[in-house]
NUZAZA-288352 format. One line per field, with one value per residue (C-alpha): residue number from 1; residue in three letters; chain; x, y, z. Coordinates in nm, 4 decimals, padded with zeros to 6 digits. Layout:
nr	NUM:...
rest	ALA:...
kette	A:...
X	X:...
Y	Y:...
Z	Z:...
This chain:
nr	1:2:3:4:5:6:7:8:9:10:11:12:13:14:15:16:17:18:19:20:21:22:23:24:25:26:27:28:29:30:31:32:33:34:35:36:37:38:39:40:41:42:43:44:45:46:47:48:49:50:51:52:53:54:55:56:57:58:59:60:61:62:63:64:65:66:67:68:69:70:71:72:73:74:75:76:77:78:79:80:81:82:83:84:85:86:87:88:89:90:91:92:93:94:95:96:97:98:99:100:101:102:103:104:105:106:107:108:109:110:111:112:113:114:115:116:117:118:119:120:121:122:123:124:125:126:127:128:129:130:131:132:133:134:135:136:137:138:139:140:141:142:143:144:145:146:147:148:149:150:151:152:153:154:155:156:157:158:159:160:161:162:163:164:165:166:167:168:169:170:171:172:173:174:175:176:177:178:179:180:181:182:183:184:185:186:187:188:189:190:191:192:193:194:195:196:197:198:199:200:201:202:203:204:205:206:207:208:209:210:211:212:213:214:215:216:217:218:219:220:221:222:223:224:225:226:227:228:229:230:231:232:233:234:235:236:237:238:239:240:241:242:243:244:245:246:247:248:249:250:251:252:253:254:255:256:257:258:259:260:261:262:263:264:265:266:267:268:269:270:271:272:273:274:275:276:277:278:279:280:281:282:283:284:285:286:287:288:289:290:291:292:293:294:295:296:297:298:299:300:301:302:303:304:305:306:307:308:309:310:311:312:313:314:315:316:317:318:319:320:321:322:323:324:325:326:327:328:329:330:331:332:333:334:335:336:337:338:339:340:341:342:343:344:345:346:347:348:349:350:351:352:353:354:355:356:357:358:359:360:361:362:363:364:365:366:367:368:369:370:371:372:373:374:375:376:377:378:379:380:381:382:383:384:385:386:387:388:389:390:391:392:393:394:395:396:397:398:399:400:401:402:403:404:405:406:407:408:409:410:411:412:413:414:415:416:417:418:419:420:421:422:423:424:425:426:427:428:429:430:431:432:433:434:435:436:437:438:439:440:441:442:443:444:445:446:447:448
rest	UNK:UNK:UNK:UNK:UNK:UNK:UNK:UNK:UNK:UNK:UNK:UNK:UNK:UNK:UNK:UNK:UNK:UNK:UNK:UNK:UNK:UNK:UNK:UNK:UNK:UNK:UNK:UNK:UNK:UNK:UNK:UNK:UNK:UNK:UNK:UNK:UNK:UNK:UNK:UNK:UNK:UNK:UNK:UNK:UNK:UNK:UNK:UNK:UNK:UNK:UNK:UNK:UNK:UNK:UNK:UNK:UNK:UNK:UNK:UNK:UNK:UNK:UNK:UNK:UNK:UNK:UNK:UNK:UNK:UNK:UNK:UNK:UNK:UNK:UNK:UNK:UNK:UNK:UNK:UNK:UNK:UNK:UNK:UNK:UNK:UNK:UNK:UNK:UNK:UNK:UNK:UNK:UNK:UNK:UNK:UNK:UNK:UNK:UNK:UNK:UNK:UNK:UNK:UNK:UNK:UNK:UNK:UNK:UNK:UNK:UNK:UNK:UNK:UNK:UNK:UNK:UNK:UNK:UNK:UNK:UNK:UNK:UNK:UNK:UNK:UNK:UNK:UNK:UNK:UNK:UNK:UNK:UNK:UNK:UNK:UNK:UNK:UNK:UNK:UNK:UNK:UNK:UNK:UNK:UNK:UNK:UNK:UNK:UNK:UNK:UNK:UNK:UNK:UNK:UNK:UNK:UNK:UNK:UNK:UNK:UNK:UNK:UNK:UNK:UNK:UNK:UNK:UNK:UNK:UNK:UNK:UNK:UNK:UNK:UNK:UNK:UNK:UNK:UNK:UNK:UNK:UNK:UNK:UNK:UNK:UNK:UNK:UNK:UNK:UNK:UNK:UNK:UNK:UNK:UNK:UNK:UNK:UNK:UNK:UNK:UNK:UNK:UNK:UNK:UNK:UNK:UNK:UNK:UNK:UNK:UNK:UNK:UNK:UNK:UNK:UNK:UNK:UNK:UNK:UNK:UNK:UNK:UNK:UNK:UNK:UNK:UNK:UNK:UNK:UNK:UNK:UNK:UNK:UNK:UNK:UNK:UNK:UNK:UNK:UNK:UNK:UNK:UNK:UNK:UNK:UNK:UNK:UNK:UNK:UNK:UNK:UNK:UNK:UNK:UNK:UNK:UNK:UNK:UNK:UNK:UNK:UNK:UNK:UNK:UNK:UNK:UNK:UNK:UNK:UNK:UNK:UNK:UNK:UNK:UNK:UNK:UNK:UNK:UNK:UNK:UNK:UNK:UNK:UNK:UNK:UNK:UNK:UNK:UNK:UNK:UNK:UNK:UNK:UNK:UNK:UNK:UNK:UNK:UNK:UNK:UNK:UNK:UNK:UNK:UNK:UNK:UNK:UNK:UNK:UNK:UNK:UNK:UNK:UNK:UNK:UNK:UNK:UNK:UNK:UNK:UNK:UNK:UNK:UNK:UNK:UNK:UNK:UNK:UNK:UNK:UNK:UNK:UNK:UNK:UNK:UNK:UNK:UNK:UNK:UNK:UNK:UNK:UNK:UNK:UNK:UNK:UNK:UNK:UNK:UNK:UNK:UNK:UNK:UNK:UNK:UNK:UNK:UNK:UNK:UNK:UNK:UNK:UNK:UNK:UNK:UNK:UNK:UNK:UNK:UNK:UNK:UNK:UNK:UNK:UNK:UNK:UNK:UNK:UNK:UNK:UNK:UNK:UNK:UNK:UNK:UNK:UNK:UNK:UNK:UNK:UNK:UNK:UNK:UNK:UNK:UNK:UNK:UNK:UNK:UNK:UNK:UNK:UNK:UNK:UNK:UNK:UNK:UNK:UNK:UNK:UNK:UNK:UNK:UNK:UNK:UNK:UNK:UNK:UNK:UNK:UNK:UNK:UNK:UNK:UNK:UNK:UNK:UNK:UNK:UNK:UNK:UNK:UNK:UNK:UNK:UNK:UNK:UNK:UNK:UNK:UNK:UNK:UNK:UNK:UNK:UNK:UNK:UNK
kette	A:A:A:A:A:A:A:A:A:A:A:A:A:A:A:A:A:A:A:A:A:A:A:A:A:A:A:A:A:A:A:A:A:A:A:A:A:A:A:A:A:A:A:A:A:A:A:A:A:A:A:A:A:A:A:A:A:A:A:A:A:A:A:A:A:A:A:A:A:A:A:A:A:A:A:A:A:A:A:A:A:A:A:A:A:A:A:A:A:A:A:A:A:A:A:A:A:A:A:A:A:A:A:A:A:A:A:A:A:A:A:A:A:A:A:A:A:A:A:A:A:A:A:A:A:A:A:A:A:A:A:A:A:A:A:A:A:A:A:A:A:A:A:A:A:A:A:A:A:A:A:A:A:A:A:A:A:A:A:A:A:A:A:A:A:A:A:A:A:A:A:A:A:A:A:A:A:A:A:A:A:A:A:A:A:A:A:A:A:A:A:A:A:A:A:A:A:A:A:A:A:A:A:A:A:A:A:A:A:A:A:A:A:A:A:A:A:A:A:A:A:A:A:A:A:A:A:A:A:A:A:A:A:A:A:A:A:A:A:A:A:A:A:A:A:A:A:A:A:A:A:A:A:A:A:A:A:A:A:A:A:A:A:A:A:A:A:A:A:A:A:A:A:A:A:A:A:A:A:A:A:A:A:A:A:A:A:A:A:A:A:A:A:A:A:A:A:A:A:A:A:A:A:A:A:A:A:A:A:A:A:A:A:A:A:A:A:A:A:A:A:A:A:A:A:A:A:A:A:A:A:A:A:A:A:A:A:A:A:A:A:A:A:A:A:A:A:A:A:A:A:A:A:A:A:A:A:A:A:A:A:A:A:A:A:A:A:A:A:A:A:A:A:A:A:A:A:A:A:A:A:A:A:A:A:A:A:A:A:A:A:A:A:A:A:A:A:A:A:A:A:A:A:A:A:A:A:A:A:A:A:A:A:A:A:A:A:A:A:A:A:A:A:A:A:A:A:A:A:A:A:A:A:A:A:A:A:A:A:A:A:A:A:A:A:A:A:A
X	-00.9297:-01.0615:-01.2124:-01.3785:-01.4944:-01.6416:-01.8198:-01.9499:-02.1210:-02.2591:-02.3831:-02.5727:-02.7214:-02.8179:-02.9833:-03.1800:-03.3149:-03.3752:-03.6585:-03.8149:-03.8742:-03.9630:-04.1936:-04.3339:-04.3703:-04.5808:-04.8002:-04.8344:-04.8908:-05.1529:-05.3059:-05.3961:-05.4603:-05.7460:-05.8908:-05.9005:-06.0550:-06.2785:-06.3456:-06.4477:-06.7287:-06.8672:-07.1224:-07.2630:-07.4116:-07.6399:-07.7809:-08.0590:-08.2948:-08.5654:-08.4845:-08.1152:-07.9806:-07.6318:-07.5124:-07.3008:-07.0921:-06.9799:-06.8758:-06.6724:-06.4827:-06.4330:-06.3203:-06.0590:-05.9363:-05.8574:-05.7067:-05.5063:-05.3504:-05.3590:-05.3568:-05.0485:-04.8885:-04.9508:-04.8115:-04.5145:-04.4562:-04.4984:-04.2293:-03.9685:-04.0069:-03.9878:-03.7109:-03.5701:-03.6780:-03.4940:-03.1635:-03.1805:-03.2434:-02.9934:-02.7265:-02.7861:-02.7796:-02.4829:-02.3060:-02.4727:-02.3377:-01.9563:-01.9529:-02.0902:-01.7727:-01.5420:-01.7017:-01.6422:-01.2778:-01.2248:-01.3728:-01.1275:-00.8494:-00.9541:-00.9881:-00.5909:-00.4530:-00.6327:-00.5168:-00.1618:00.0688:00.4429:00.6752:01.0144:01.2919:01.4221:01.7059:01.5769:01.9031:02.3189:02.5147:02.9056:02.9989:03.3829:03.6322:03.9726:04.2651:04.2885:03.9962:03.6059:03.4164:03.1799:02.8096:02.5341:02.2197:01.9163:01.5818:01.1878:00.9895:00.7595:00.4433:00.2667:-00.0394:-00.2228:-00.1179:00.1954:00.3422:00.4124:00.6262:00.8384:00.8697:00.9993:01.2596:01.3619:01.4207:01.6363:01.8197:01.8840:01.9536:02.2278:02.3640:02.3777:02.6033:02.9400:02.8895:02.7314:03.0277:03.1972:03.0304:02.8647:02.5410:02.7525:02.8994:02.5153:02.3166:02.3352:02.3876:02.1230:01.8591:02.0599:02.0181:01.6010:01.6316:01.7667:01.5333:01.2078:01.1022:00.9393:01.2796:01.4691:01.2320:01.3282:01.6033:01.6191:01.9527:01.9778:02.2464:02.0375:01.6909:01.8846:01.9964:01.6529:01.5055:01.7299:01.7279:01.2951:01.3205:01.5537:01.2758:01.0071:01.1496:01.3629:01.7828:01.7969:01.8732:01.4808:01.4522:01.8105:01.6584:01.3533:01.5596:01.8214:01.5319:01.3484:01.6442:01.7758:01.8680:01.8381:02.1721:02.4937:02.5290:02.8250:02.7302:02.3921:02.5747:02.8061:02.5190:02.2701:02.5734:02.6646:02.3393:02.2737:02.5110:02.3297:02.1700:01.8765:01.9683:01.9500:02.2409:02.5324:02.6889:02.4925:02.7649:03.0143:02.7940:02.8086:03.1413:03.2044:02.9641:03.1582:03.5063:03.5839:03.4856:03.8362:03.8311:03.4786:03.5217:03.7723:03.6342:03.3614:03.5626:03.7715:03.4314:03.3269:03.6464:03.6269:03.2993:03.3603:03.7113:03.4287:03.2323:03.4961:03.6475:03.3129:03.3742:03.6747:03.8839:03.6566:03.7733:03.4402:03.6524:03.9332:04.0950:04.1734:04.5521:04.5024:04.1792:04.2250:03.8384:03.7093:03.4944:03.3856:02.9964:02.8893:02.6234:02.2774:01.8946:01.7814:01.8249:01.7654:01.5034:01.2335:01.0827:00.7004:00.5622:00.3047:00.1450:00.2445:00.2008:-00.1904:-00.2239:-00.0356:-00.2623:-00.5850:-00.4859:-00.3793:-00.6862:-00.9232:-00.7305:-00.7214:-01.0807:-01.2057:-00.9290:-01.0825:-01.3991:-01.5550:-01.8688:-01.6420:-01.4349:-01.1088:-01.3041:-01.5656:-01.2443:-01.0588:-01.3363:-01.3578:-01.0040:-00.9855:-01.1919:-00.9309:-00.6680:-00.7770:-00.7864:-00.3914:-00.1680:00.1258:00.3898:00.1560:00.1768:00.6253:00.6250:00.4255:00.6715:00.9438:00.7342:00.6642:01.0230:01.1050:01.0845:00.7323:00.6014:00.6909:00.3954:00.2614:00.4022:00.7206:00.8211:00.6557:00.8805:00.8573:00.8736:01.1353:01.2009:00.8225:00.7182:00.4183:00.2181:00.0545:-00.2558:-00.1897:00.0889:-00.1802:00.0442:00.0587:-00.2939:-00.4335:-00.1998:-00.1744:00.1065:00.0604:-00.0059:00.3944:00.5070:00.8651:01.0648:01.3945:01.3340:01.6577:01.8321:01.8840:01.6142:01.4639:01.0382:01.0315:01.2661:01.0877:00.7261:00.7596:00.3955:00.2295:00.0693:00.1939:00.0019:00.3014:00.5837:00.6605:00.6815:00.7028:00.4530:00.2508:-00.0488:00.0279:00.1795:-00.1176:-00.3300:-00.1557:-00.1646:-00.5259:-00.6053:-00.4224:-00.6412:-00.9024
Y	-02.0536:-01.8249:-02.1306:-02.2257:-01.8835:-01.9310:-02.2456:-02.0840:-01.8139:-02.0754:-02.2774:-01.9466:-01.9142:-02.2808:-02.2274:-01.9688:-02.0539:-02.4190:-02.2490:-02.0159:-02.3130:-02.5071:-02.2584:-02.2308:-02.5697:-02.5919:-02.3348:-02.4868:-02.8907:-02.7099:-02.5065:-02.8438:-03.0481:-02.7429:-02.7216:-03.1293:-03.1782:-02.8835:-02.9868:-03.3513:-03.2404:-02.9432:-03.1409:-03.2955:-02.9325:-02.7034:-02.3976:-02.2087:-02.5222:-02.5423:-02.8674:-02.7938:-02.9235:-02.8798:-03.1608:-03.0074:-03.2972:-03.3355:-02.9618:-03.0020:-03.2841:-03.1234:-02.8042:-03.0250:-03.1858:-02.8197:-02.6606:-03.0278:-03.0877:-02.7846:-02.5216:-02.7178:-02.7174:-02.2909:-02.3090:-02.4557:-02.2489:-01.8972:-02.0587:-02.1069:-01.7714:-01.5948:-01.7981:-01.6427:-01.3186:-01.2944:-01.4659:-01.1864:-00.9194:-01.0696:-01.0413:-00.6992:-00.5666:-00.7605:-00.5828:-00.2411:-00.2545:-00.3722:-00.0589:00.1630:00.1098:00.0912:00.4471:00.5395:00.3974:00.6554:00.9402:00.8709:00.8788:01.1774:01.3440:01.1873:01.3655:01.7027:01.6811:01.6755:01.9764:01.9957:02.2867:02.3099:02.5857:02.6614:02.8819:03.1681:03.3602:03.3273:03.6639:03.6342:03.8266:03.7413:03.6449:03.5235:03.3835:03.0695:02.9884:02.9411:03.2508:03.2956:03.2716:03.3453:03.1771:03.3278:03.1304:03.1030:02.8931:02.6825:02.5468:02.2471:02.0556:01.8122:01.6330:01.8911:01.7235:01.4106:01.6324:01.7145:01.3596:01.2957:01.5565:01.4782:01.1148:01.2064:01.4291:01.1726:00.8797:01.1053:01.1820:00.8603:00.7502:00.7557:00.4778:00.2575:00.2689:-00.0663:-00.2416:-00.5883:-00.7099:-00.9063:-00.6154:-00.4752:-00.7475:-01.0137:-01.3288:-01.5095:-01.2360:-01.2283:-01.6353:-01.5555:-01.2629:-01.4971:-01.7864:-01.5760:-01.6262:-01.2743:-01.1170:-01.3591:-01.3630:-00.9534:-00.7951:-00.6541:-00.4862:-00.5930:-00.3339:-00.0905:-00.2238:-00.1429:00.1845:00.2650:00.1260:00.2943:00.6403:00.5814:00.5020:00.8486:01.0163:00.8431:00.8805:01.1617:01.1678:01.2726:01.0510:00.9140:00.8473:00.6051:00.4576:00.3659:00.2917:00.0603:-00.1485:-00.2066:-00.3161:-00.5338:-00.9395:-00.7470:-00.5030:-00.5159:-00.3155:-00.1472:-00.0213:00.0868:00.2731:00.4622:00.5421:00.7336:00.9098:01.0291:01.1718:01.3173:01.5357:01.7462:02.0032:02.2117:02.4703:02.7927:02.5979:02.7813:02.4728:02.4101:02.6212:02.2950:02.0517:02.2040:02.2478:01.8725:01.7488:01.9155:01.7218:01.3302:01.0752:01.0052:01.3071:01.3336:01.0058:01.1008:01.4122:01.1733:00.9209:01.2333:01.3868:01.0871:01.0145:01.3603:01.3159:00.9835:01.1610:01.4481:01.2331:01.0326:01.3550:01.5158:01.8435:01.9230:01.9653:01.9982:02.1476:02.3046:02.5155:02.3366:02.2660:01.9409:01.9000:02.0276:02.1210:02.5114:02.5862:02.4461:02.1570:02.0122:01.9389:01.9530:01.7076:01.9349:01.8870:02.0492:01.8138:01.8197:01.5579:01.5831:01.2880:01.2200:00.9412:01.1606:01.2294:00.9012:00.6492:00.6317:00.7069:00.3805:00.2150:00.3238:00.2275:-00.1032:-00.1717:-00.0186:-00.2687:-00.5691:-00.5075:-00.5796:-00.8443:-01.0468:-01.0260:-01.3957:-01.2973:-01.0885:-01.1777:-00.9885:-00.7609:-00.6942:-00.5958:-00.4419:-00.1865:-00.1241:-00.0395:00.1021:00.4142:00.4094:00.4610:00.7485:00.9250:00.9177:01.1945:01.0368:01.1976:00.9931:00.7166:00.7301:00.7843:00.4273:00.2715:00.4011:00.2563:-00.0352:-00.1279:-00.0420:-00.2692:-00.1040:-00.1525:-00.4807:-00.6353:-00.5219:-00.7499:-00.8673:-01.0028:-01.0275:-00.9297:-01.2766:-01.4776:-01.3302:-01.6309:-01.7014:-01.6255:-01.4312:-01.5831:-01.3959:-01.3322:-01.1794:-00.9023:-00.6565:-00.3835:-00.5578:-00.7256:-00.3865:-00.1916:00.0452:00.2551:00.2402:00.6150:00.6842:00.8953:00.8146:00.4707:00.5982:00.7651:00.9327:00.8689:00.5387:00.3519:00.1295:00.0737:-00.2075:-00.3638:-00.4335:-00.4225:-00.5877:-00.6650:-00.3708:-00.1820:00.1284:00.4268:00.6420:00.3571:00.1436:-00.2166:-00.4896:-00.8053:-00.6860:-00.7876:-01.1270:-01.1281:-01.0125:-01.2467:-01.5652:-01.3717:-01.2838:-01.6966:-01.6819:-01.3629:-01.4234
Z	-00.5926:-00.8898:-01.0223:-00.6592:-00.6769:-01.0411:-00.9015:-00.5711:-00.8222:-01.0613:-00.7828:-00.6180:-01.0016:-01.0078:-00.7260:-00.7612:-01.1272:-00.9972:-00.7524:-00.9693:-01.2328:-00.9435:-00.8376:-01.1753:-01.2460:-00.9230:-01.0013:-01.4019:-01.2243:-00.9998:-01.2263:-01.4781:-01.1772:-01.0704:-01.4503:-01.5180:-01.1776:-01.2039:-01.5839:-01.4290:-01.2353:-01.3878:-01.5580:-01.2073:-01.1519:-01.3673:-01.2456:-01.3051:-01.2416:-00.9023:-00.8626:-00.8124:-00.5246:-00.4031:-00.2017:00.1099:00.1482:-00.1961:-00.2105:00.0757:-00.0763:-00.3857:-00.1705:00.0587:-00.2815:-00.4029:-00.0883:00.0394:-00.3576:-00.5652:-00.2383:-00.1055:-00.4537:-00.5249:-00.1207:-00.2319:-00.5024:-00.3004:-00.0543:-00.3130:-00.4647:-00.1045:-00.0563:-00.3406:-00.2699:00.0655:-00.0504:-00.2880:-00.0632:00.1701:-00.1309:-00.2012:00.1757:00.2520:-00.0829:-00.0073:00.3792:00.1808:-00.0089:00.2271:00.4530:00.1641:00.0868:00.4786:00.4377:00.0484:00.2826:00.5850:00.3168:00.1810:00.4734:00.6101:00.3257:00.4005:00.7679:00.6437:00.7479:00.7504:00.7230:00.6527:00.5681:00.2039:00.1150:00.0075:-00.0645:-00.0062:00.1067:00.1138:00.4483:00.4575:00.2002:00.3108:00.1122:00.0098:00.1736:00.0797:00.1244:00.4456:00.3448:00.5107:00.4486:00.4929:00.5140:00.4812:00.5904:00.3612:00.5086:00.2854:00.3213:00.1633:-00.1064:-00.1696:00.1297:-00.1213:-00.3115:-00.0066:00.0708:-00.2195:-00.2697:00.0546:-00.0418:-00.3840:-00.1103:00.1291:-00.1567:-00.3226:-00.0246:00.0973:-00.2442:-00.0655:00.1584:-00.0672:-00.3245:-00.4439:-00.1665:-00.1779:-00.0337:00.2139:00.3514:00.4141:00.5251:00.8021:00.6126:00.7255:00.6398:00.3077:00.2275:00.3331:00.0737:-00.1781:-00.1576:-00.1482:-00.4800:-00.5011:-00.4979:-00.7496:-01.0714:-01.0467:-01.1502:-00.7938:-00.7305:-00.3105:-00.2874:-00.4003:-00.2523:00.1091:00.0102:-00.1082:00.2360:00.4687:00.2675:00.3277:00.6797:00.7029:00.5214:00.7346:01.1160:01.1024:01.1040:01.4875:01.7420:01.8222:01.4454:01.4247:01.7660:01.5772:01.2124:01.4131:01.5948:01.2454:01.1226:01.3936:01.2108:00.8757:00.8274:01.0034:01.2578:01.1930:00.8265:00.9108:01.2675:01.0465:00.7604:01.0306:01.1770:00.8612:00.7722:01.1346:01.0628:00.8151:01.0204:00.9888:00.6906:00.9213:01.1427:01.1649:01.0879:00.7430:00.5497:00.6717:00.5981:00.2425:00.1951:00.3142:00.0497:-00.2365:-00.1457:-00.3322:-00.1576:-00.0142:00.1248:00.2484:00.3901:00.5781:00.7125:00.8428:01.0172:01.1850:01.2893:01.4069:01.6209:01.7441:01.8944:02.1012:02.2304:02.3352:02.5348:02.6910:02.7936:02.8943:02.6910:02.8832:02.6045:02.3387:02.0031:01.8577:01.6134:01.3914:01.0925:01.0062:00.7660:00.4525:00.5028:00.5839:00.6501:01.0088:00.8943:01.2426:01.3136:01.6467:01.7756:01.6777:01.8198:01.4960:01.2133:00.9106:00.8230:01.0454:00.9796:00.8191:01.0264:01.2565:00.8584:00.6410:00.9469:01.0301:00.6178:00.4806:00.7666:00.6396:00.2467:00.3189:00.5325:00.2609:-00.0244:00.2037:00.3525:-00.0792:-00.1341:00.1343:00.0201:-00.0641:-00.2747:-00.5235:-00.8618:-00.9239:-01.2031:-00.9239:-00.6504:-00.9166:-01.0073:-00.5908:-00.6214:-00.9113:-00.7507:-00.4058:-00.7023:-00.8708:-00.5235:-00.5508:-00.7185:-00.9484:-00.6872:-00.4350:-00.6082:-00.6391:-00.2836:-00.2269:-00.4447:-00.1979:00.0856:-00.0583:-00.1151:00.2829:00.5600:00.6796:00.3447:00.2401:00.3383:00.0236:-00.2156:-00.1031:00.2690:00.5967:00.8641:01.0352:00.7388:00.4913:00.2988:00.2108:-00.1006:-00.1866:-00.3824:-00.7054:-00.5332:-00.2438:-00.3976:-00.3817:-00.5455:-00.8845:-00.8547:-00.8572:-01.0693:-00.7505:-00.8902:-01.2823:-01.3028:-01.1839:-01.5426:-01.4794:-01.5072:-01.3159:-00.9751:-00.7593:-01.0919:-01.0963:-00.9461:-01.2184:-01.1075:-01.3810:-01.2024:-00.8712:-01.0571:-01.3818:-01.3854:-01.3616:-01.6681:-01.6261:-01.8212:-01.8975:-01.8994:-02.2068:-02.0581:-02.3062:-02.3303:-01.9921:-02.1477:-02.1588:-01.8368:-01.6999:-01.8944:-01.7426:-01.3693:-01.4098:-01.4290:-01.0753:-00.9064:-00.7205
């Protein structure tokens, strides 16, 4: 296709030399035709003599000669060049109108960032208000609330994910990608080609979707709704049931119950998982029972502080997809809308994009990895939701093409999470990866 392209441009430039020499040539094979004919006859006519006489006929021959051969040739020639002249003009409004919506499309970006707003509470400082043996001290938390906007609200969104992907550790320990996936999604994972010649970790690629899709939608009960339909044919249900419980308990941090939440997080696993699974139980004996007998203050054995989470409507991820939703639309119409474009080469795209790029913050830039490696951002580079085995090919994963996330300063994100590892291709600024310039040599060859 780059080399169709190639030819479609050298054809246009064939073109339009082959008509202005054809023009010229016209206007040079008139021009002799006018002097030797003219040159012929001049010495059939003096001037300055009485007797001159000017034959009316013979002019008008000589003056159809001129105007049916040499007229008609100068005609020809003033057709090409207009011809020309209005491909050309046609060229440059049809590029002019291309930018000026990619302009319209930077502009609506800009301004989807500015419209941003979310607020959220931090702890702003811990008082003990009871100390009892042999038992954690009572703390009381007391809050602010932090307002960002704009481009600060990336920064959120990302803490919230490390949050959220550390949290999440416990349930994703000494397990196997069978035990996540349905199988059959699994043998589509393994087969799309995009996947395999990474070293893509699918244990952790689902951790790192799920802990997104937290981020994205919220940990209340709408935002599982929503998490558990995306996922439907991709996770097993069971796993990804017990994952969003576990993280709907966290409430909001001026909760009453926040204090518990903390103290579970501080146990081992063995324990913690077993607080869970208790908690868990607890509830569904609850609702069976219809809160006749419902123990909102216990201890479980051995566990002398009361550690049981009630169901809360004030979670503790909120969820980002009123901001993040209508702005990962907008980018990936803005890339696709120059991708598609016929009349441009990949250096002509790439400088397009190039500018939509250095809109983007570095902590912008982290949190599209993240989306990019989640279900509703896959589309980028790696899977379409109806076709999981098929295999991008080179061209069309736009993240790499582009270099959309080079300017991320950091290799490992959430501590572990290795970006060279699901975009080997990409030359980063800040990020030493090894023969990318050759890599991107052959791939170039490919882009079109």
């Amino acid at each position: 296709m780059y080399t169709e392209l190639e030819n479609k441009k050298n054809t246009k430039a064939v073109e339009k030399n082959f008509a202005k020499a054809s023009a010229i040539i016209l206007v040079i094979v008139g021009s002799i035709i006018l002097l030797v004919f003219v040159g012929n006859i001049w010495h059939k006519y003096t001037f300055g003599h009485d007797d001159l006489e000017i034959k009316m006929d013979a002019t008008g021959q000589v003056g159809d000669f001129i105007a049916g051969v040499v007229g008609t040739l100068f005609s020809l020639a003033g057709v090409l060049l207009l011809f020309t002249t209005l491909r050309e003009q046609r060229g440059a409004f049809e590029k002019e109108r291309m930018e000026n919506r990619f302009f319209e499309m930077i502009t609506f970006h800009r301004d989807n960032v500015e419209a941003m707003k979310y607020s959220y509470l931090e702890v702003n400082r811990r008082e003990v208000v009871q100390q009892v043996p042999l038992q954690r001290p009572a703390i009381t938390i007391h809050t602010k609330e932090v307002s960002v906007s704009g481009r600060f609200l990336f920064e959120r969104v990302y803490t919230e994910f490390n949050e959220v992907y550390n949290e999440m550790e416990i349930l994703f320990e000494a397990i196997m990608p069978e035990d996540i996936y349905i199988q059959a999604y699994l043998a589509d994972l393994m087969i799309n080609q995009t996947y395999v010649k990474r070293e893509i970790d699918y244990v952790q690629a689902a951790k790192m979707d799920i802990a997104y899709m937290i981020v994205f939608f919220g940990n209340n009960v709408h935002g599982a709704n929503i998490i558990t339909s995306l996922c439907e044919g991709r996770y097993q249900l069971r796993f990804l049931s017990d994952l969003l419980f576990y993280i709907s308990l966290k409430p909001q941090i001026d909760s009453m119950y926040y204090g518990r939440w903390e103290n579970i997080q501080i146990l081992d696993h063995d324990d913690r998982r077993f607080i869970i699974e208790q908690i868990k139980q607890d509830r569904r004996r609850i609702n069976e029972e219809f809160f006749e007998h419902a123990p909102f203050n216990f201890t479980f054995s051995n566990y002398p502080e009361d550690l049981y989470i009630p169901p809360v409507d004030n979670n503790y991820y909120k969820g980002h997809q009123q901001n993040l939703g209508h702005y990962y639309r907008n980018l990936f119409q803005a890339v696709k809308y120059i991708d598609e474009q016929k009349d441009l080469d990949y250096q002509e795209k790439y400088s397009y994009i190039k500018l939509l790029r250095a809109q983007f913050s570095t902590t912008e830039q982290a949190v599209f990895f993240l989306n990019s490696i989640s279900i509703i951002g896959r589309i980028w580079e790696f899977e379409k939701r109806s076709k999981p085995s098929k295999t991008f090919k080179s061209n069309k994963q736009i993240i790499t093409k582009y270099n959309l996330i080079k300017n991320i300063p950091f290799s490992l994100i959430a501590g572990d999470i290795n970006v060279l590892h699901y975009y080997p291709d990409i030359a980063y600024e800040a990020i030493t990866n090894n023969n990318v310039k050759e890599r991107r040599d052959e791939l170039k060859q490919q882009y079109y």
